[in-house]
C-alpha positions in Angstrom: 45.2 3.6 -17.8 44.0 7.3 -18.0 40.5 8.0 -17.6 39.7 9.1 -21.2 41.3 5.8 -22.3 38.5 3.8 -20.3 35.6 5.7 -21.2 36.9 4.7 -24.9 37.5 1.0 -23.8 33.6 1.4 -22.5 35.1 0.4 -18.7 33.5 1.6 -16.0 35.0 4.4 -13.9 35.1 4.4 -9.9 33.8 7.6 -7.8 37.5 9.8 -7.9 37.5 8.8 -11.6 34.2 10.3 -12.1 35.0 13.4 -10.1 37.9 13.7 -12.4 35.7 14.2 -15.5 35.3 17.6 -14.6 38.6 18.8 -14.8 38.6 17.7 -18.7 38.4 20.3 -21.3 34.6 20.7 -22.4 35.5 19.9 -25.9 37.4 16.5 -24.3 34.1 15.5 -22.4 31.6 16.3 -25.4 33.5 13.9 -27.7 33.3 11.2 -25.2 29.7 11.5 -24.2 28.8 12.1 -28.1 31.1 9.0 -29.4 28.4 7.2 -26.8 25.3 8.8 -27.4 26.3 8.3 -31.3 26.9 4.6 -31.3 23.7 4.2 -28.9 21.1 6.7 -31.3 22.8 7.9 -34.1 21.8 11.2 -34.9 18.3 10.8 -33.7 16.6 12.8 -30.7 13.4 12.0 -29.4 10.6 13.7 -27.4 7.0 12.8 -26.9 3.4 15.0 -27.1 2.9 15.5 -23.6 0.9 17.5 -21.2 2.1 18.3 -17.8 -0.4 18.8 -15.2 -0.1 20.1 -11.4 -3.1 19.5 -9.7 -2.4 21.4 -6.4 0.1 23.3 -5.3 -0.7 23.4 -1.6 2.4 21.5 0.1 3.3 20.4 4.0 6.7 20.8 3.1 8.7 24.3 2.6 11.6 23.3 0.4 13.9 26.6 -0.4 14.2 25.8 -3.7 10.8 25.7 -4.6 9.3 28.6 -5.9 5.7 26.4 -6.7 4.0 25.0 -3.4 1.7 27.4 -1.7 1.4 27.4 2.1 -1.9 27.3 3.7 -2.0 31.2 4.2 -0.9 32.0 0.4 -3.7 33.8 -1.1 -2.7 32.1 -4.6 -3.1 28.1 -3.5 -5.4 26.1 -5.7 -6.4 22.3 -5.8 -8.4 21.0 -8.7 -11.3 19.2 -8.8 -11.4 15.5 -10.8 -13.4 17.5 -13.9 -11.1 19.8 -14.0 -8.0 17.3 -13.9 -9.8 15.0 -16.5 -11.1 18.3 -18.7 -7.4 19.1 -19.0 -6.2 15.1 -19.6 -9.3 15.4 -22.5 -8.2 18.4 -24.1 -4.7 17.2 -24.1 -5.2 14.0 -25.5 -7.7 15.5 -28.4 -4.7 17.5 -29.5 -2.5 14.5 -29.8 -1.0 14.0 -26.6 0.2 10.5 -25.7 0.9 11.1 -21.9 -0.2 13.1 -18.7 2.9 14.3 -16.7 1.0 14.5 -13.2 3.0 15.9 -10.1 2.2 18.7 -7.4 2.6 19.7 -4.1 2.5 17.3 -1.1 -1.1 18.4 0.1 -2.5 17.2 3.4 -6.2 18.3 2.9 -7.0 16.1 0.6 -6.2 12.8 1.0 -5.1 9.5 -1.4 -8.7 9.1 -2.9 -8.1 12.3 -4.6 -4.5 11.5 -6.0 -5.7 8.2 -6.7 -9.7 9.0 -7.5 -7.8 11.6 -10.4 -5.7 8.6 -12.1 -9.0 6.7 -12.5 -11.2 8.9 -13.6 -8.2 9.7 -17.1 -7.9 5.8 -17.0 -11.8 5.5 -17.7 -12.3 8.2 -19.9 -8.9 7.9 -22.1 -7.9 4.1 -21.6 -5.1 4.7 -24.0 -3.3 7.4 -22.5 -0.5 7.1 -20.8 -0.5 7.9 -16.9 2.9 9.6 -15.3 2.4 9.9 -12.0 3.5 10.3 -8.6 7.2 11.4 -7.5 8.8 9.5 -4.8 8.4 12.3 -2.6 4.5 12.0 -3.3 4.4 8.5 -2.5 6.5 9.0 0.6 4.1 11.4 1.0 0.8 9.5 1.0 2.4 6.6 2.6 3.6 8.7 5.8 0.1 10.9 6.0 -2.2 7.9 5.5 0.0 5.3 7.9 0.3 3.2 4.3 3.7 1.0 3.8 5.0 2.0 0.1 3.7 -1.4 -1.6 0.5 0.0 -0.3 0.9 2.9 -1.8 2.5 1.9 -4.8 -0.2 -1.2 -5.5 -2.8 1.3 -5.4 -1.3 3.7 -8.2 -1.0 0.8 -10.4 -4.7 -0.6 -9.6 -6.0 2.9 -10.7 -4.3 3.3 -13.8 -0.8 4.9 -12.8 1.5 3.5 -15.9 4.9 5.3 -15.1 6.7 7.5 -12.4 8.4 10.1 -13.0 12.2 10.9 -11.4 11.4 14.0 -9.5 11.7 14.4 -5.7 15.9 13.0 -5.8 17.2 16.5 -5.8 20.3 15.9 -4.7 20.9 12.1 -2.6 24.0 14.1 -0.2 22.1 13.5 3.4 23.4 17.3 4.4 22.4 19.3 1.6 19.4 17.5 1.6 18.9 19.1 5.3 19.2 22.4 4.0 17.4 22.6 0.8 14.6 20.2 1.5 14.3 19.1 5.2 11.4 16.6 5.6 11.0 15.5 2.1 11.3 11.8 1.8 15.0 10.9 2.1 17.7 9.6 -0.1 17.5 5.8 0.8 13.3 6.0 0.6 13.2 7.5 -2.6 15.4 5.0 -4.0 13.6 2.1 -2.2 10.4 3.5 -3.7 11.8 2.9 -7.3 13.4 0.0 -6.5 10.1 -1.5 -4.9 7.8 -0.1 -8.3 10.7 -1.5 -10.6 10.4 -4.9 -9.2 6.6 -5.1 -10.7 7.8 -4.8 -13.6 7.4 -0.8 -14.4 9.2 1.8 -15.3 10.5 5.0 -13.9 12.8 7.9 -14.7 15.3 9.6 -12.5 16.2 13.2 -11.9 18.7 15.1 -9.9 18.5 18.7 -9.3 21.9 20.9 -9.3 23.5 24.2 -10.0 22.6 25.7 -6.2 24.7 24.5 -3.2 25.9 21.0 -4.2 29.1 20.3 -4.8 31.2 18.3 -8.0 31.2 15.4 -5.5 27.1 15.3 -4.3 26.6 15.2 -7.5 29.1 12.4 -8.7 27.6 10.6 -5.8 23.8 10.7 -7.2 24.6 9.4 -10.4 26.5 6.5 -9.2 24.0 5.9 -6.5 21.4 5.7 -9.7 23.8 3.4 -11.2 24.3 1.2 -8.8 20.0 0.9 -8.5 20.2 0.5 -12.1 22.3 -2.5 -12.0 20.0 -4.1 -9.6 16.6 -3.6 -11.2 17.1 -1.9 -14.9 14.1 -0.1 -14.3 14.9 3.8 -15.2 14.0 4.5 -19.0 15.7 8.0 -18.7 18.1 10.3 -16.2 17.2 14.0 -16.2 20.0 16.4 -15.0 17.2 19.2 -13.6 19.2 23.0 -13.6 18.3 24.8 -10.8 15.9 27.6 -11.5 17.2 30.7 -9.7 13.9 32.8 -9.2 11.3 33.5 -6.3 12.5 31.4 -3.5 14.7 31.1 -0.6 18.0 29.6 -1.7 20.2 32.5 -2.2 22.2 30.7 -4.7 24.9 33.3 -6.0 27.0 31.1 -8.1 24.8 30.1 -10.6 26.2 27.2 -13.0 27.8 28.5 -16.4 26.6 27.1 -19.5 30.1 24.9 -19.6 29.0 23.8 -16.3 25.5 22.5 -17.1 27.5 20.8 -20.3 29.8 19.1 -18.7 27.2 17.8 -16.4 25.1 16.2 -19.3 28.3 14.7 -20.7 29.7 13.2 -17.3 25.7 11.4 -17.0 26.1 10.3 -20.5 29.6 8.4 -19.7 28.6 7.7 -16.2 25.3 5.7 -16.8 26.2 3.0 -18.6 23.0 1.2 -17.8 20.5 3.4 -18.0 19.9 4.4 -21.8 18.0 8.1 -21.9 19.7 11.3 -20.9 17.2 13.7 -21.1 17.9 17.9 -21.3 14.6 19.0 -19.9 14.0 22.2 -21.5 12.2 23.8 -19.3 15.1 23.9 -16.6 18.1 24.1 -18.8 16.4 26.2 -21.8 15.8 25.5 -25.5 18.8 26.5 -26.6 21.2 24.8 -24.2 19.0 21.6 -24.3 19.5 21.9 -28.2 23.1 21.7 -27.8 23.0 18.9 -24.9 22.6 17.2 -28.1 26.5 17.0 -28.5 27.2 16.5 -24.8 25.2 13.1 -24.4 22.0 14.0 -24.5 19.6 12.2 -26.7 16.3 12.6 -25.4 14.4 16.8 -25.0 11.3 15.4 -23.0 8.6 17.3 -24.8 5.8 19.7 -25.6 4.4 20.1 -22.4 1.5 22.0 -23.4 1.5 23.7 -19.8 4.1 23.7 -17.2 3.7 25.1 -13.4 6.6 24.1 -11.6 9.9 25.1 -13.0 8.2 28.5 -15.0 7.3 29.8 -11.2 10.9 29.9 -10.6 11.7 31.7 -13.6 11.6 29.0 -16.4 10.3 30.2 -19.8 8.0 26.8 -19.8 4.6 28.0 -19.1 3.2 27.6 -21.8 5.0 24.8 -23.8 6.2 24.7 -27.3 4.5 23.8 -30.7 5.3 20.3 -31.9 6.0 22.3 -35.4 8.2 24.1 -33.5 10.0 21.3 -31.4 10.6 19.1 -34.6 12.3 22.2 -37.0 14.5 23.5 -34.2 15.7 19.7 -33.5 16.3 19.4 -37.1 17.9 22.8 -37.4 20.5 21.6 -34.7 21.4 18.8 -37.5 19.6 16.1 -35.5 16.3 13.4 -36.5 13.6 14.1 -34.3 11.9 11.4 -33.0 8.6 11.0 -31.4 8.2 8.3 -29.0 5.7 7.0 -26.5 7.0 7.3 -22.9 8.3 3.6 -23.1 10.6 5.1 -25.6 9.3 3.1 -28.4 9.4 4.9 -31.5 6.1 6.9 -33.2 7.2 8.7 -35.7 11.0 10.1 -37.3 10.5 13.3 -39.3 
């Protein structure tokens, strides 16, 4: 049987199956991811009113791609205080937002009673907010700087008010390119021990991967079938985030940057890939609006959300900084001839406009 004949029998393709996705026509591979995303969502999209906050961006680790952290002899490093963190949650929440997206630099002058003292003080202020929080890499992180194990780590989050992590730190899982693009960040096998560990009390996590700079087709077949196969185990990722690479101010000289087909394709193989885990989200603030808008025929189903304010991805060239209007979000998903959605960040639904 040819591959496009088991993704339409919904049967699950092997590794050189996968790989062979690629070489379909980009019209081919929409159809099949859409075909799935349709008979999973319909026509509806969803995003949630969130604000993303990044609380330091002094970092131990150098990673090329990252064009955020600030090394201790960076004139431009900050850390925030709790006030400031919970001034920021407070605003936020006043103008509707349902979550705090809280990740930033791995920073060793500080210590986990700030990570952890920040999460409480939201908790006590705005119970009802929801707390996403922590990468794998952070939590790798605090557990290697403090001599913690990761239940450690992880029991603490959840004691002071953590409700969610979020998928970042996976990059890409490939051991070697790891080496190269972020030597010393936690590895492949923690991170996904880490989610496996925070899945197995019963909470929920998303799951990224980062590509378009020196991975190959195959690295990245690899990742989503490694998330997969984790999937199958615990059910515990909500959503998968295909991350594009953002090109500017850092030290990967990436030439060959993805095409727009590329980043498609990508979205669509995820969609037919992860049978298990229900989300595909097209992150605007890597991939832009517009592509993200039309990720909406290649699988995608999910546009993460407002943001408010965004650090990370806009200081390597993303046009994210300052968020977008929820006015705005909802007409342009309609425009695209889809049903916005708002959801909380359990994917339950809020609202459909």
């Amino acid at each position: 049987m040819d591959i496009i004949q088991k993704v339409k029998s919904n049967q699950r393709l092997n590794r050189e199956e996968a790989l062979r996705l690629y070489d379909l026509d980009i019209f081919t591979l929409g159809e099949l991811a859409d075909n799935i995303r349709k008979n999973k969502y319909g026509k509806k999209s969803f995003f949630n009113i969130n604000r993303h906050i990044n609380p330091t961006n002094v970092c131990k680790d150098i990673c090329k791609f990252c064009a955020y952290s600030a090394s201790r002899k960076n004139p431009n490093q900050y850390t925030m205080s709790h006030d400031e963190i919970l001034q920021i949650a407070k605003s936020a929440y006043e103008k509707g937002a349902k979550e705090v997206h809280i990740v930033s630099a791995h920073n060793p002058e500080v210590g986990i009673e700030w990570y952890m003292g920040a999460f409480r003080k939201i908790k006590d202020e705005i119970p009802n907010i929801h707390i996403k929080a922590l990468t794998a890499a952070e939590v790798n992180f605090l557990a290697e700087s403090e001599d913690l194990s990761y239940d450690k780590v992880i029991d603490l989050m959840i004691e002071n008010g953590v409700d969610s992590m979020p998928g970042g730190g996976a990059e890409i899982f490939d051991e070697e390119v790891r080496d190269y693009i972020c030597k010393g960040k936690v590895s492949s096998d923690n991170w996904l021990e880490i989610h496996r560990k925070w899945h197995k009390r019963g909470r929920m996590s998303n799951a990224t991967m980062l590509f378009g700079h020196i991975e190959s087709r195959a690295n990245r077949i690899d990742h989503i079938i490694r998330l997969r196969e984790l999937q199958d185990e615990t059910g515990g990722f909500n959503a998968f985030i295909p991350l594009v690479y953002q090109r500017d101010n850092n030290f990967l000289k990436v030439t060959n940057f993805p095409t727009a087909q590329e980043i498609l394709k990508t979205y669509a193989i995820s969609r037919i890939l992860l049978d298990n885990i229900p989300h595909i989200k097209a992150y605007w603030a890597t991939s832009t609006i517009g592509l993200a808008l039309l990720a909406q025929e290649f699988g995608a189903d999910d546009l993460d959300g407002t943001i408010e304010k965004e650090s990370i991805q806009s200081a390597a060239g993303a046009n994210s900084a300052s968020g977008m209007k929820m006015e705005e979000f909802v007409s342009l998903i309609k425009n695209s001839g889809f049903i916005p959605v708002e959801r909380d960040s359990l994917y339950n639904e809020l609202e459909v406009y």
